[in-house]
N, CA, C, O and CB atoms as a CASP TS submission, in Angstrom:
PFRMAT TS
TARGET T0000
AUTHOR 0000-0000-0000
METHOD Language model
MODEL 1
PARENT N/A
ATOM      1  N   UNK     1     -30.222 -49.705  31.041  1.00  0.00           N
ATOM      2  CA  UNK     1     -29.809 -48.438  31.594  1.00  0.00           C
ATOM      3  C   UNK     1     -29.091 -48.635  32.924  1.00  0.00           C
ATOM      4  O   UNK     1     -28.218 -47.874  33.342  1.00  0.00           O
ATOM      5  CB  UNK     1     -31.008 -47.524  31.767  1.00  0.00           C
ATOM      6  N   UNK     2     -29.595 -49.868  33.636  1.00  0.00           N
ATOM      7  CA  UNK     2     -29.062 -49.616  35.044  1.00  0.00           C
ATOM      8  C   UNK     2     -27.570 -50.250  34.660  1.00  0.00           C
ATOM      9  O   UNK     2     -26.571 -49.756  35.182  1.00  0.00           O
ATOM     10  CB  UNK     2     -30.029 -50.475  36.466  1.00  0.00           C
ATOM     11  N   UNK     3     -27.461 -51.329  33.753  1.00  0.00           N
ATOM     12  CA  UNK     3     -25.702 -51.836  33.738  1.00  0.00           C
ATOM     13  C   UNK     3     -25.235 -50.398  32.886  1.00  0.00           C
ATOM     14  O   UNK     3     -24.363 -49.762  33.478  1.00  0.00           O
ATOM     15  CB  UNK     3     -25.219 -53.772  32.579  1.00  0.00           C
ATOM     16  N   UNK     4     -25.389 -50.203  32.454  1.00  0.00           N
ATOM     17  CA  UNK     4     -24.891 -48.757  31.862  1.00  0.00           C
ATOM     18  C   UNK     4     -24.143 -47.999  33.537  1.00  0.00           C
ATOM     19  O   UNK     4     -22.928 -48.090  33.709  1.00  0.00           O
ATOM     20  CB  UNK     4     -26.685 -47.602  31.030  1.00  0.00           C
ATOM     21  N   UNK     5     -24.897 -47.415  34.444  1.00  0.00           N
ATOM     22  CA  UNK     5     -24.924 -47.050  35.122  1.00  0.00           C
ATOM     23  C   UNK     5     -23.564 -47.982  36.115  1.00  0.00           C
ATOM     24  O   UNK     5     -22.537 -47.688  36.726  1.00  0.00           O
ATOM     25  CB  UNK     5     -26.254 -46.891  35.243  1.00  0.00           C
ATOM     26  N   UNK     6     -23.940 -48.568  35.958  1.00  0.00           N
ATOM     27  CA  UNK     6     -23.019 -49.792  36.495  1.00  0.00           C
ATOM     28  C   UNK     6     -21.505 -49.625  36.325  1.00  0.00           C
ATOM     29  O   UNK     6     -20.613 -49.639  37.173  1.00  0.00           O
ATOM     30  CB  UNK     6     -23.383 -51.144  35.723  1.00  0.00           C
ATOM     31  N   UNK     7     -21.464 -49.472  35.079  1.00  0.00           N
ATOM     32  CA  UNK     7     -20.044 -49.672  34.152  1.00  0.00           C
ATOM     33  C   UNK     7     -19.682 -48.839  34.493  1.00  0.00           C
ATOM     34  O   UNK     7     -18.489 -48.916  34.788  1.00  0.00           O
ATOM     35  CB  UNK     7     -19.843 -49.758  32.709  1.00  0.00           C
ATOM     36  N   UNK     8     -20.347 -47.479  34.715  1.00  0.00           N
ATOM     37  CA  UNK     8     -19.471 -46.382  34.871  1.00  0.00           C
ATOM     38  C   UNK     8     -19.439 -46.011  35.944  1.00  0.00           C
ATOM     39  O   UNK     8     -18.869 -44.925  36.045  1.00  0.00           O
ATOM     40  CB  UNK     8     -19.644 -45.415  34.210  1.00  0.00           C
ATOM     41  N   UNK     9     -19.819 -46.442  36.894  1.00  0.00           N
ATOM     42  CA  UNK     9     -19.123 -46.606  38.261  1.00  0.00           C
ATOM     43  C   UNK     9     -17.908 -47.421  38.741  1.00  0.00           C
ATOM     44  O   UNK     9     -16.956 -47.344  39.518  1.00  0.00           O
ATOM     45  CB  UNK     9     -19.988 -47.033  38.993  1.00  0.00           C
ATOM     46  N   UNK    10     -18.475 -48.244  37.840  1.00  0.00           N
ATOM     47  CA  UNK    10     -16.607 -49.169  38.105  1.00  0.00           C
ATOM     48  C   UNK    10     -15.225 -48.636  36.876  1.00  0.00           C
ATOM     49  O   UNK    10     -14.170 -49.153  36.510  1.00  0.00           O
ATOM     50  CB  UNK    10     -16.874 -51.533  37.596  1.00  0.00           C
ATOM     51  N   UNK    11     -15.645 -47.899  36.692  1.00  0.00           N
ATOM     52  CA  UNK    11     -14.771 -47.093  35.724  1.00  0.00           C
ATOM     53  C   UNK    11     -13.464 -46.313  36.417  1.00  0.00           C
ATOM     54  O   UNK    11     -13.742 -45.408  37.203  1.00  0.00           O
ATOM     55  CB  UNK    11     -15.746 -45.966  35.017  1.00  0.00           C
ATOM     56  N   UNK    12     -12.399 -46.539  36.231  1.00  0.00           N
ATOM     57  CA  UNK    12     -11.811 -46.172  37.223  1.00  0.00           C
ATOM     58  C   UNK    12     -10.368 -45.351  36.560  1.00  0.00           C
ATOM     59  O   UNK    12      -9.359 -45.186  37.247  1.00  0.00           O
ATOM     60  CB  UNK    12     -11.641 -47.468  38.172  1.00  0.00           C
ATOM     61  N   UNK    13     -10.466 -44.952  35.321  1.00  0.00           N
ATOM     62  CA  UNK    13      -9.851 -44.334  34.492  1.00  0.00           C
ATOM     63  C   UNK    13      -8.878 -42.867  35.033  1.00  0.00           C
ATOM     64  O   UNK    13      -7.686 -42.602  35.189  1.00  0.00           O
ATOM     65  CB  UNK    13     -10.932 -44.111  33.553  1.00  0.00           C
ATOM     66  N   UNK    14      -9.898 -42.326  35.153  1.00  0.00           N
ATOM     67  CA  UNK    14      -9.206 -40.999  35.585  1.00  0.00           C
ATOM     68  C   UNK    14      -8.860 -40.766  37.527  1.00  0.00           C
ATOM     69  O   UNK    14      -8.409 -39.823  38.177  1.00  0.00           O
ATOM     70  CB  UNK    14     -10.442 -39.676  34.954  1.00  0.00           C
ATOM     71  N   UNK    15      -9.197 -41.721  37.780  1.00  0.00           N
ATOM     72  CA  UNK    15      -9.034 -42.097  39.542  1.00  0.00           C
ATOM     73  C   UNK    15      -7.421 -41.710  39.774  1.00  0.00           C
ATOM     74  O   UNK    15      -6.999 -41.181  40.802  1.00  0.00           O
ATOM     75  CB  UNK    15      -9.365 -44.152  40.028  1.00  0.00           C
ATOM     76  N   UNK    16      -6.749 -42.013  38.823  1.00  0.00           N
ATOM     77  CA  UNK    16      -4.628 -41.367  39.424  1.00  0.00           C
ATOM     78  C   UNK    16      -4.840 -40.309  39.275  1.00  0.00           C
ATOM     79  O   UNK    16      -4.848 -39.671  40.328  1.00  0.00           O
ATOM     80  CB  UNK    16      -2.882 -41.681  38.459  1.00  0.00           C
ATOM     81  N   UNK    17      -5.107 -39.552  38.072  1.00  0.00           N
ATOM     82  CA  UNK    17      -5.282 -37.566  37.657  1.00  0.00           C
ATOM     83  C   UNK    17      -6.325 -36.804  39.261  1.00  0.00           C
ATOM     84  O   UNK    17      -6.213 -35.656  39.691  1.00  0.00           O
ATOM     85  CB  UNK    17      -6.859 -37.266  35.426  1.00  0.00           C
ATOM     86  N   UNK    18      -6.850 -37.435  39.572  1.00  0.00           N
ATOM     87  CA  UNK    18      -7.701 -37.101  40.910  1.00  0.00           C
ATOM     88  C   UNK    18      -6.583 -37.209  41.789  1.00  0.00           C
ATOM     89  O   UNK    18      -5.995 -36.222  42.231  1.00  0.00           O
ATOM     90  CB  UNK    18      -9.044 -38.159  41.358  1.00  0.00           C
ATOM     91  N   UNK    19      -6.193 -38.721  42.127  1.00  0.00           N
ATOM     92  CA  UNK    19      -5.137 -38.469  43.551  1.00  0.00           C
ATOM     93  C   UNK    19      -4.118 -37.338  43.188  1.00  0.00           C
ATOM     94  O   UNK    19      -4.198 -36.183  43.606  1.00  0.00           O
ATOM     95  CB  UNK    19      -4.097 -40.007  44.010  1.00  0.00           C
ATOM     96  N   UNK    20      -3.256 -37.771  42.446  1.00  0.00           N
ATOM     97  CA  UNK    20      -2.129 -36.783  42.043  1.00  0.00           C
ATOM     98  C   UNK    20      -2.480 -35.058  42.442  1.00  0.00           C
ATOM     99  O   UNK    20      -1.797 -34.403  43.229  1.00  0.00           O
ATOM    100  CB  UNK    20      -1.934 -36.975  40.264  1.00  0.00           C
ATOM    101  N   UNK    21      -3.876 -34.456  41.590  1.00  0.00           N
ATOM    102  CA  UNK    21      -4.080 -33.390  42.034  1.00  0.00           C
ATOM    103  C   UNK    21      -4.500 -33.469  43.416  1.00  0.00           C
ATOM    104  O   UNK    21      -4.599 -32.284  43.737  1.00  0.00           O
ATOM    105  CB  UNK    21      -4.847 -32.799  41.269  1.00  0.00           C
ATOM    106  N   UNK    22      -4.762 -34.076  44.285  1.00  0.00           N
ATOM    107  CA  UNK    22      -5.401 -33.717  45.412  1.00  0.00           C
ATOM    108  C   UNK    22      -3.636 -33.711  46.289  1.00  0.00           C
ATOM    109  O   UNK    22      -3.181 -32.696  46.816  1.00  0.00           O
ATOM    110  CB  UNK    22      -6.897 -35.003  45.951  1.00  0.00           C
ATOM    111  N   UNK    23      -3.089 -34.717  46.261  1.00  0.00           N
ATOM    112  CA  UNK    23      -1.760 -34.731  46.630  1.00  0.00           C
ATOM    113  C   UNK    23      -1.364 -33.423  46.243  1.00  0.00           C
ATOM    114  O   UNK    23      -1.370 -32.710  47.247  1.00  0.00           O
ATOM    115  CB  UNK    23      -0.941 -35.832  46.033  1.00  0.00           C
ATOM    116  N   UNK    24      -1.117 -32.967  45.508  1.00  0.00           N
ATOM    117  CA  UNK    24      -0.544 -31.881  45.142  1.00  0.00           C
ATOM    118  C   UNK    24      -0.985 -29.990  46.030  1.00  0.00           C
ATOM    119  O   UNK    24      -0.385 -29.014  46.480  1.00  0.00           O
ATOM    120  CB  UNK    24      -0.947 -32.083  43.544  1.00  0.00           C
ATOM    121  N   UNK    25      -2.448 -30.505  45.803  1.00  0.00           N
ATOM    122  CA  UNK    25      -3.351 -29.668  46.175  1.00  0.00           C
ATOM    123  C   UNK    25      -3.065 -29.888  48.524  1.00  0.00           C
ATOM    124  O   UNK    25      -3.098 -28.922  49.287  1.00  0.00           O
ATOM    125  CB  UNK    25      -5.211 -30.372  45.141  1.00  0.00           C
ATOM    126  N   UNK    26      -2.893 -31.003  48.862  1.00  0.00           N
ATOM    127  CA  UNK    26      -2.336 -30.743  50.148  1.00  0.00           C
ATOM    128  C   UNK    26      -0.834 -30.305  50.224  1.00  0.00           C
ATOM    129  O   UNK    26      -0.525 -29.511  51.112  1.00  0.00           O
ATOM    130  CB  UNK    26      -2.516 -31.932  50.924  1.00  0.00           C
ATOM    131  N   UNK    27      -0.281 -30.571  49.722  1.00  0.00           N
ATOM    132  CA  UNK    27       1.365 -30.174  49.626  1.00  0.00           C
ATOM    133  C   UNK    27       0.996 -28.648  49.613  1.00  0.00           C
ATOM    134  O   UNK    27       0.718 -28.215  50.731  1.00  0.00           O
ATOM    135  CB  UNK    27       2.417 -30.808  48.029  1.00  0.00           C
ATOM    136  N   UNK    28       0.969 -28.256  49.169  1.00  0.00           N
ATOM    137  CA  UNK    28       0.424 -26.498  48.410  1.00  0.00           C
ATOM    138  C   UNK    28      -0.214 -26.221  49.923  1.00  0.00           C
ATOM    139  O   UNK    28       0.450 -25.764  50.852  1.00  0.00           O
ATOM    140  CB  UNK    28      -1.213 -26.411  46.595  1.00  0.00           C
ATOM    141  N   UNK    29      -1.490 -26.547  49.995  1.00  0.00           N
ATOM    142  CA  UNK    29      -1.381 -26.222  51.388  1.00  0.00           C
ATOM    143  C   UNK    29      -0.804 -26.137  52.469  1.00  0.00           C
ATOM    144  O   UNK    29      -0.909 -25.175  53.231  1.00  0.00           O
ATOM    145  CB  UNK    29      -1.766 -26.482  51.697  1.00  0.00           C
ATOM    146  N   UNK    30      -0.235 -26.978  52.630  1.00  0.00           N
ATOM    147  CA  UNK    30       1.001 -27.392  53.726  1.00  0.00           C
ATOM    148  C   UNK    30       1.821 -25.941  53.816  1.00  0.00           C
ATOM    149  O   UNK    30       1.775 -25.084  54.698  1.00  0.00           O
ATOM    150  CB  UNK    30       2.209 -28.871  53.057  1.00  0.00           C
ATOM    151  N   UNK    31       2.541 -25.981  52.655  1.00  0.00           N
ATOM    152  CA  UNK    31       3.168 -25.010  52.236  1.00  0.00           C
ATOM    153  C   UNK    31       2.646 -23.512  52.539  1.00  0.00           C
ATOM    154  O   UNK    31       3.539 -22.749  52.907  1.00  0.00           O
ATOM    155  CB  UNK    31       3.269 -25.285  50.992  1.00  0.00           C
ATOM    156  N   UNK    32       1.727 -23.125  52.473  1.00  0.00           N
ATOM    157  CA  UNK    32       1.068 -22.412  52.464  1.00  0.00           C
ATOM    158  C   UNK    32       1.085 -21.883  53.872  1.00  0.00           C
ATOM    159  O   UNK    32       1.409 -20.780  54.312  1.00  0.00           O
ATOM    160  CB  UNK    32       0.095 -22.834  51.907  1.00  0.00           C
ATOM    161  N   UNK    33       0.521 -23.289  54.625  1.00  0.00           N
ATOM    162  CA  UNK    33       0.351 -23.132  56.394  1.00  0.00           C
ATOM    163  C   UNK    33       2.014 -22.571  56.734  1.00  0.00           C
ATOM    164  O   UNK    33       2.353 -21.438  57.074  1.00  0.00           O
ATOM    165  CB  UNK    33      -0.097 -25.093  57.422  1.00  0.00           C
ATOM    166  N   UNK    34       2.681 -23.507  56.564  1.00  0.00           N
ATOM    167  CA  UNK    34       3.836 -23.233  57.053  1.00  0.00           C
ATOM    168  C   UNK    34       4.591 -22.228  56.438  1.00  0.00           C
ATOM    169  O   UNK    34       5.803 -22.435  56.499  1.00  0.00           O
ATOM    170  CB  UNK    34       4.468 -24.250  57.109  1.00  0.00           C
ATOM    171  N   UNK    35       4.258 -21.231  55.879  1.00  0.00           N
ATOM    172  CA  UNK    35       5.576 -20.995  55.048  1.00  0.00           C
ATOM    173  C   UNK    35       6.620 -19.919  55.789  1.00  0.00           C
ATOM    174  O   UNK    35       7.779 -20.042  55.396  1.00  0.00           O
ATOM    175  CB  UNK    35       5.138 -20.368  53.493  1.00  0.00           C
ATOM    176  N   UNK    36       6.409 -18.931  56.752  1.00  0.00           N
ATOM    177  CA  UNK    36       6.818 -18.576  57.400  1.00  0.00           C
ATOM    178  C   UNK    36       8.402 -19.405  58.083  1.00  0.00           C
ATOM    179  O   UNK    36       9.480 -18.868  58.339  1.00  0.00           O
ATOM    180  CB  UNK    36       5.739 -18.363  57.923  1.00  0.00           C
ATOM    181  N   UNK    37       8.023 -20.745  58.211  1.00  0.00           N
ATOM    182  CA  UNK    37       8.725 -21.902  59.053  1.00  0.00           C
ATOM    183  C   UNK    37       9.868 -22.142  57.938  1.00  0.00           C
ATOM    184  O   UNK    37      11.066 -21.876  58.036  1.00  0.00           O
ATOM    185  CB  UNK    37       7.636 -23.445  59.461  1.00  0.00           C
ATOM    186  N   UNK    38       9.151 -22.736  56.818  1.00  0.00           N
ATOM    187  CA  UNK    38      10.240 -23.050  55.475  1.00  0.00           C
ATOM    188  C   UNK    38      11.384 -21.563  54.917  1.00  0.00           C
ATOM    189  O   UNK    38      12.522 -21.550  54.450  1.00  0.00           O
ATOM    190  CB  UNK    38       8.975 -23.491  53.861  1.00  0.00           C
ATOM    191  N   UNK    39      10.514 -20.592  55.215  1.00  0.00           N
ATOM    192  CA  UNK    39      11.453 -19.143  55.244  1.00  0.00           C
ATOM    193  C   UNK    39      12.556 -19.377  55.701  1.00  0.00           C
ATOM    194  O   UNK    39      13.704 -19.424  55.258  1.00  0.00           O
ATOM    195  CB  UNK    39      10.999 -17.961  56.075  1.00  0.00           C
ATOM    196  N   UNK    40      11.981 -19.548  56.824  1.00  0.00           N
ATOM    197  CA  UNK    40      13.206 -19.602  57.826  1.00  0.00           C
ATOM    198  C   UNK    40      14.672 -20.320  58.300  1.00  0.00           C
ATOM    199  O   UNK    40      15.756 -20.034  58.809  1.00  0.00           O
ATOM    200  CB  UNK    40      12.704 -19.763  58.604  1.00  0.00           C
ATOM    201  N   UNK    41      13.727 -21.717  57.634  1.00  0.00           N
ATOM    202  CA  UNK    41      14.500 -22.708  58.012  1.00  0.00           C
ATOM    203  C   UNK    41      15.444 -22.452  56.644  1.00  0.00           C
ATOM    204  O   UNK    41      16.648 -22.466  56.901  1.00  0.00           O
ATOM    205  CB  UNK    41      13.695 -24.234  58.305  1.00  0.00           C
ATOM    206  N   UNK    42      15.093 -22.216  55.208  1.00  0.00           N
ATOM    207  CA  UNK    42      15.774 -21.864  54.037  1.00  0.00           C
ATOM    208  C   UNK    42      16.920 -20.890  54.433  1.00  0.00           C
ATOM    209  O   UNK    42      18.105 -21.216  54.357  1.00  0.00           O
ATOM    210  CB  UNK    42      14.796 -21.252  53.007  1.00  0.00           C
ATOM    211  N   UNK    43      16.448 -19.551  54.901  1.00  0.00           N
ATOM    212  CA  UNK    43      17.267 -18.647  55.107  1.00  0.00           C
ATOM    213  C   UNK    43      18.164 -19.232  56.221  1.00  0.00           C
ATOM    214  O   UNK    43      19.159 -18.509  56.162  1.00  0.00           O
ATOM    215  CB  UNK    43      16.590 -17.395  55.373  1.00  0.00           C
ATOM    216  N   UNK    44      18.293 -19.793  56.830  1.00  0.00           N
ATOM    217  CA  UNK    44      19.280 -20.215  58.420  1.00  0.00           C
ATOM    218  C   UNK    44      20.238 -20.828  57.464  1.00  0.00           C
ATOM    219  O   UNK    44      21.354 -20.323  57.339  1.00  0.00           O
ATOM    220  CB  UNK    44      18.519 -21.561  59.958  1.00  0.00           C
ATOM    221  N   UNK    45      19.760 -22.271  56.519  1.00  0.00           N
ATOM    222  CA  UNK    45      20.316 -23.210  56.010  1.00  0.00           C
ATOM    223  C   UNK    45      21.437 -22.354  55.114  1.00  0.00           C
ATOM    224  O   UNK    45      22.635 -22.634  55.157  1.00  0.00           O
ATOM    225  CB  UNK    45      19.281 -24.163  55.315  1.00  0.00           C
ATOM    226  N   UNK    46      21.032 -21.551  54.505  1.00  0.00           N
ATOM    227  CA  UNK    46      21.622 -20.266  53.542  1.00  0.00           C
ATOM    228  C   UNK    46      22.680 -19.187  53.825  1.00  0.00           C
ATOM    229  O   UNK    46      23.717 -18.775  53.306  1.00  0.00           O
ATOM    230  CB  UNK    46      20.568 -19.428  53.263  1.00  0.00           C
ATOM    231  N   UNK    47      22.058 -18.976  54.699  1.00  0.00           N
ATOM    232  CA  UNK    47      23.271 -18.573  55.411  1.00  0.00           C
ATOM    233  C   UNK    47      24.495 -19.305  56.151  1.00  0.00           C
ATOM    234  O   UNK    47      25.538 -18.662  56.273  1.00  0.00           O
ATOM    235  CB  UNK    47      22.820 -17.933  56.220  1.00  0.00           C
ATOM    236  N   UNK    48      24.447 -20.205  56.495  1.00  0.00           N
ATOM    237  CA  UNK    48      25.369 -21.385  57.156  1.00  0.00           C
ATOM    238  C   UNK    48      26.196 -21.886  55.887  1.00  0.00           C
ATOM    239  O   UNK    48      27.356 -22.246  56.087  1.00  0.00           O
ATOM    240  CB  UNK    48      24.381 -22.786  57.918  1.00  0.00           C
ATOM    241  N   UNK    49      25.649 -21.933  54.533  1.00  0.00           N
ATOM    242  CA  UNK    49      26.296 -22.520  54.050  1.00  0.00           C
ATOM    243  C   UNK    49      27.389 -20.986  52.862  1.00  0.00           C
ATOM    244  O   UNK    49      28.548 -21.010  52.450  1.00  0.00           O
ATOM    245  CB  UNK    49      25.235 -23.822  53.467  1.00  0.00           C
ATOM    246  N   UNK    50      26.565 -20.179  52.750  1.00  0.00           N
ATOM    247  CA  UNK    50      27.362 -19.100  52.381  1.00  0.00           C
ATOM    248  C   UNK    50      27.855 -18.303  53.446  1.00  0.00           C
ATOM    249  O   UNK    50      28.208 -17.187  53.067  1.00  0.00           O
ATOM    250  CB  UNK    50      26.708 -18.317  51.534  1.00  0.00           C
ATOM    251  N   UNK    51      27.995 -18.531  54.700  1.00  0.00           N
ATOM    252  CA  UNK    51      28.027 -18.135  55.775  1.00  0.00           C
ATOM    253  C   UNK    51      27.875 -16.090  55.618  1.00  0.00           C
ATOM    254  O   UNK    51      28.813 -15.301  55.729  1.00  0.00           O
ATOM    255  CB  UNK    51      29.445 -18.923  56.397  1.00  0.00           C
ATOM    256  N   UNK    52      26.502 -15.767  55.359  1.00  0.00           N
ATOM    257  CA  UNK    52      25.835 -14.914  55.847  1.00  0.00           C
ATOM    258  C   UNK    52      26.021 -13.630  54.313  1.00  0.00           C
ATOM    259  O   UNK    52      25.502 -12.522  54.455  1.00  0.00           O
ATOM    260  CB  UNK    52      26.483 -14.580  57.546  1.00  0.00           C
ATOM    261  N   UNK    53      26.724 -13.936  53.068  1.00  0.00           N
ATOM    262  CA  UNK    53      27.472 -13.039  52.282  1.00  0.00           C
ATOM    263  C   UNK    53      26.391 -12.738  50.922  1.00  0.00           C
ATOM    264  O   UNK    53      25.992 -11.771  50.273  1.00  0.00           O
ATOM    265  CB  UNK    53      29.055 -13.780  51.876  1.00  0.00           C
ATOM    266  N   UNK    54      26.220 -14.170  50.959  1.00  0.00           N
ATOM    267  CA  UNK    54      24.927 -14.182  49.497  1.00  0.00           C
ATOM    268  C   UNK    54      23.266 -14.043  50.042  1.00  0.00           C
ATOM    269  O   UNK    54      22.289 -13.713  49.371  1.00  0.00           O
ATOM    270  CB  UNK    54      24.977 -16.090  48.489  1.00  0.00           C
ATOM    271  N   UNK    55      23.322 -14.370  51.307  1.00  0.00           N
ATOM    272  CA  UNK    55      22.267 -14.756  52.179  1.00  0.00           C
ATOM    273  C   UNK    55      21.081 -13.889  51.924  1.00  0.00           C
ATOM    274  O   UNK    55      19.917 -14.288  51.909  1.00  0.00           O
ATOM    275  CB  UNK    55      22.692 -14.684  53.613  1.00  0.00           C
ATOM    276  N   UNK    56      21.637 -12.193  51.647  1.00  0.00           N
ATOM    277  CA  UNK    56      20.820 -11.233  51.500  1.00  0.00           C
ATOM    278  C   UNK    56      20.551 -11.140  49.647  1.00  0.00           C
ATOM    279  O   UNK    56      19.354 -10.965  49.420  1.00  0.00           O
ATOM    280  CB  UNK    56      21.530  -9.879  52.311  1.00  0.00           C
ATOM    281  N   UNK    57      21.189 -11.201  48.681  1.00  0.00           N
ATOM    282  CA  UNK    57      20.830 -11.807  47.550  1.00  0.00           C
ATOM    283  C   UNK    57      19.352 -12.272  47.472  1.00  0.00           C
ATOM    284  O   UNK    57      18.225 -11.819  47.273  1.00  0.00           O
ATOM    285  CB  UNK    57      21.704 -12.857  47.376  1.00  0.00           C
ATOM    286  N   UNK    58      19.978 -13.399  47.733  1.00  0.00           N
ATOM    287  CA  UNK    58      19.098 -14.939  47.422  1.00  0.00           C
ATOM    288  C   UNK    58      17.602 -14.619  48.425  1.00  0.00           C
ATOM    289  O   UNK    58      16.462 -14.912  48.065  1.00  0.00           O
ATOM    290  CB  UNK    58      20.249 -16.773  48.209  1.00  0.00           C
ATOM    291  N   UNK    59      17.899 -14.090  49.468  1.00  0.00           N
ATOM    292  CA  UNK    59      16.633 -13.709  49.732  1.00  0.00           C
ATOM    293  C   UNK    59      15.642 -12.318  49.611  1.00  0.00           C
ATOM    294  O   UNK    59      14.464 -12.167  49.935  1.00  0.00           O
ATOM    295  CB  UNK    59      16.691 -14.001  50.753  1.00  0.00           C
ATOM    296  N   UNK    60      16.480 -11.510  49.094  1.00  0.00           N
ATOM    297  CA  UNK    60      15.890 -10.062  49.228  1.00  0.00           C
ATOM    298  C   UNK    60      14.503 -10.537  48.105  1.00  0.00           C
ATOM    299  O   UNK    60      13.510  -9.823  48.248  1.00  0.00           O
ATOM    300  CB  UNK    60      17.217  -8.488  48.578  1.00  0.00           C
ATOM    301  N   UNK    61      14.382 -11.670  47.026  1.00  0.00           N
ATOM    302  CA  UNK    61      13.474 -11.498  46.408  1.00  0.00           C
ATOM    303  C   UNK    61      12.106 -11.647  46.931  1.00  0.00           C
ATOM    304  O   UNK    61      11.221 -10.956  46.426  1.00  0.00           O
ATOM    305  CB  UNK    61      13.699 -12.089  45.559  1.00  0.00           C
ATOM    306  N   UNK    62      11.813 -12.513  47.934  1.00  0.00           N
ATOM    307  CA  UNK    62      10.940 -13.106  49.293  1.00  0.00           C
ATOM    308  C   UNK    62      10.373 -11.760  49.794  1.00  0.00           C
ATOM    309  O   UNK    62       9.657 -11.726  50.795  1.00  0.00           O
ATOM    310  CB  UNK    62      11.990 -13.978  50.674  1.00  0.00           C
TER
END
């Protein structure tokens, strides 16, 4: 019972599906914290490059 116990501690199978979601799961947060900032910085970038015409478009959905 105890190598039983053993084995499946060194089991290390599903250990990437864990990082990946947790990575994912801080990004999302991040996002989350900041998003106000990424608004912004989107809409500035958006406007500069359509210089100010589509700007309200592309963001009225926000």
């Amino acid at each position: 019972m105890l190598s039983l116990m053993k084995n499946f501690i060194k089991e290390e199978d599903g250990m990437g599906t864990v990082e990946i979601v947790i990575i994912v799961a801080v990004l999302v947060a991040i996002a989350l914290i900041f998003r106000k900032a990424i608004y912004n910085f989107v809409k500035e970038i958006v406007g500069k490059i359509f210089n100010d015409g589509v700007k309200d478009e592309v963001t009225e959905g926000l």
